[in-house]
C-alpha positions in Angstrom: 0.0 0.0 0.0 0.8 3.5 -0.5 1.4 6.5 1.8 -2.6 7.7 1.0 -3.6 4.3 0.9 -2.0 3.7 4.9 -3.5 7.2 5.8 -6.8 6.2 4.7 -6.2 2.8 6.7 -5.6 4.6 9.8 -8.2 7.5 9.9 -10.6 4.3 9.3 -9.5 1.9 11.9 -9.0 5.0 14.6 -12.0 6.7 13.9 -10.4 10.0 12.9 -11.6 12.5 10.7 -9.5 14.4 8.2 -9.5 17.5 10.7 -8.4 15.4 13.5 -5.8 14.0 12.0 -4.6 17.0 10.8 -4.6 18.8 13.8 -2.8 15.6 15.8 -0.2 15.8 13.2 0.3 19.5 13.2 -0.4 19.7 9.6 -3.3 21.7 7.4 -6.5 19.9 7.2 -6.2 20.8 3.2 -3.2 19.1 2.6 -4.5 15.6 4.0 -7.5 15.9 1.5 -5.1 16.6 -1.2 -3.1 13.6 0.4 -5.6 11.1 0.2 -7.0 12.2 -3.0 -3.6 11.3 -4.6 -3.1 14.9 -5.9 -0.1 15.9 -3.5 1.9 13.9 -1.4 4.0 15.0 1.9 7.7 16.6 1.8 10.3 15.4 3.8 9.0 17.3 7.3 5.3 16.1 7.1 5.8 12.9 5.6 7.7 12.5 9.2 5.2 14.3 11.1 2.6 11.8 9.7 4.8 8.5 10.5 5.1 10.5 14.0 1.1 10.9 14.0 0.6 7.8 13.2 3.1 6.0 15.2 4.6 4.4 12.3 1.3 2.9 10.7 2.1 5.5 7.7 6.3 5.2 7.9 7.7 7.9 5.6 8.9 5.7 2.7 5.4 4.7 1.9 5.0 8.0 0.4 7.9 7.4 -2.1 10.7 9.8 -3.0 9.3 13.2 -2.3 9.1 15.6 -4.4 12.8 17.8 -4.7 12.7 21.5 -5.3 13.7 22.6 -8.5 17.2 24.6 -7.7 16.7 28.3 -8.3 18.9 29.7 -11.1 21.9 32.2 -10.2 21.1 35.7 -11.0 24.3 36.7 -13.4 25.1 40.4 -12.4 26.7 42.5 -15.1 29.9 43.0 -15.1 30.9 46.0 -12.8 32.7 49.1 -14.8 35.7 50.7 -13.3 34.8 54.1 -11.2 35.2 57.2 -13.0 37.9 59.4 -11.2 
C-alpha cells in the first residue's frame, strides 16, 4: 500500500476525521485531503510528522521519494565598470 492508501487505513480503523488527523499531526487539514485524494503527497518534514502521528502505521517511505525543489537559477550580475575618477 501507498502512503494515501495507509493514511486512509488509519483515519478508518481510529475513527479519525481528516480535521483530527490533521490537527494531531500538526499539519493543514487541506493538505491531508489533497493527500488522500492522490493529488499531492508529503515533503520530507510532514511525511515524518505523519509517521510520527501515526506511530509508524504510515512510515515515511510509503510515500515514495518526495518531491525535490527545483534549484533556483543564479542571477548573473553585469559585469561592474571601473569608477570614473
Amino acid at each position: 500500500m501507498n502512503g494515501a492508501e495507509l493514511l486512509r487505513h488509519f483515519l478508518t480503523a481510529e475513527k479519525l476525521s481528516q480535521a483530527d488527523f490533521a490537527a494531531r499531526a500538526g499539519v493543514s487539514t487541506a493538505s491531508v485531503s489533497l493527500w488522500l485524494a492522490g493529488v499531492s503527497r508529503p515533503g520530507y518534514d510532514s511525511a515524518l510528522l505523519v509517521q510520527s502521528a501515526t506511530g509508524g502505521a504510515v512510515p515515511f517511505v510509503s510515500w515514495g521519494a518526495p518531491p525535490v525543489p527545483k534549484p533556483t537559477a543564479a542571477k548573473k550580475s553585469a559585469p561592474r565598470r571601473p569608477r570614473a575618477a
